[in-house]
C-alpha positions, 0 to 999 in steps of 0.5 A: 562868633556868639553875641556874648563873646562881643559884650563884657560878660560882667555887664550883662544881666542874667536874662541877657546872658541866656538870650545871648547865648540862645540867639544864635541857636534860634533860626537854625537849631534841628527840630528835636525827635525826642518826643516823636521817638517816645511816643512812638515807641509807646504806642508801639508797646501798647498795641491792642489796649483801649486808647485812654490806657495807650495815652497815659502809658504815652505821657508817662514815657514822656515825661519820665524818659526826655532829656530835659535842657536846664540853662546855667542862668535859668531860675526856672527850668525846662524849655519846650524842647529836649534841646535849646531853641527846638522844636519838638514833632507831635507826630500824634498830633498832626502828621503834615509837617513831617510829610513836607519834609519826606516829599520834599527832602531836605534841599527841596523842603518848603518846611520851616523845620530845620531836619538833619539829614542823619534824622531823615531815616527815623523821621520816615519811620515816625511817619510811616506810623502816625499816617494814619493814626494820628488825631488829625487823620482820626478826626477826618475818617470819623467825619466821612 
């Protein structure tokens, strides 16, 4: 049962009426792909160009090309994810948050990250990827 089946609607404020609606997704919504899956898909495409063409080209395909979530009750609109309550995988970024989940799989998983199991396949593809190349192994490398 949803929090806002149990007050009368009419009650509510606007911003009552969102977080009602939201509390319930807040501990188990599914990490979103979304930008993994456009940054990814950018990168791919641009193989071979200088890396601040390849970075450009990357936030374009973002912000082009996401699913952006606007609640009925928002005045301003646009959450941090492409779904409510998500979290989006900045595989570009970092790449140790999807390596817990791939070692450890879903059951076993010491990760915060609430992974869907039909997400597991696209979620080694990304990682198989950014293991490398993303900024956080790129630093490290530059050091040794």
């Amino acid at each position: 049962m949803c929090a806002i089946d149990m007050v009368d609607k009419k009650q509510l404020t606007r911003g009552q009426k969102i977080w009602a609606r939201l509390r319930d997704l807040r501990d188990n919504a599914p990490v979103s792909f979304e930008r993994a899956k456009l940054v990814t898909a950018s990168y791919k495409e641009t193989e071979g160009l200088p890396m601040p063409i390849r970075r450009a080209k990357a936030f374009e395909k973002i912000i082009t090309e996401i699913p952006i979530f606007i609640d009925d009750d928002q005045l301003l609109v646009g959450d941090y994810a492409a779904s409510p309550m998500a979290v989006e995988m900045h595989p570009d970024l970092e790449i140790e948050p999807i390596e817990e989940v791939i070692e450890g799989g879903i059951e076993g998983s010491k990760s915060v990250y609430n992974i869907r199991e039909e997400d597991m396949p696209l979620l080694k593809e990304i990682y198989n990827y950014w293991k490398i190349w993303n900024i956080k192994e790129s630093y490290i490398r530059s050091l040794e």
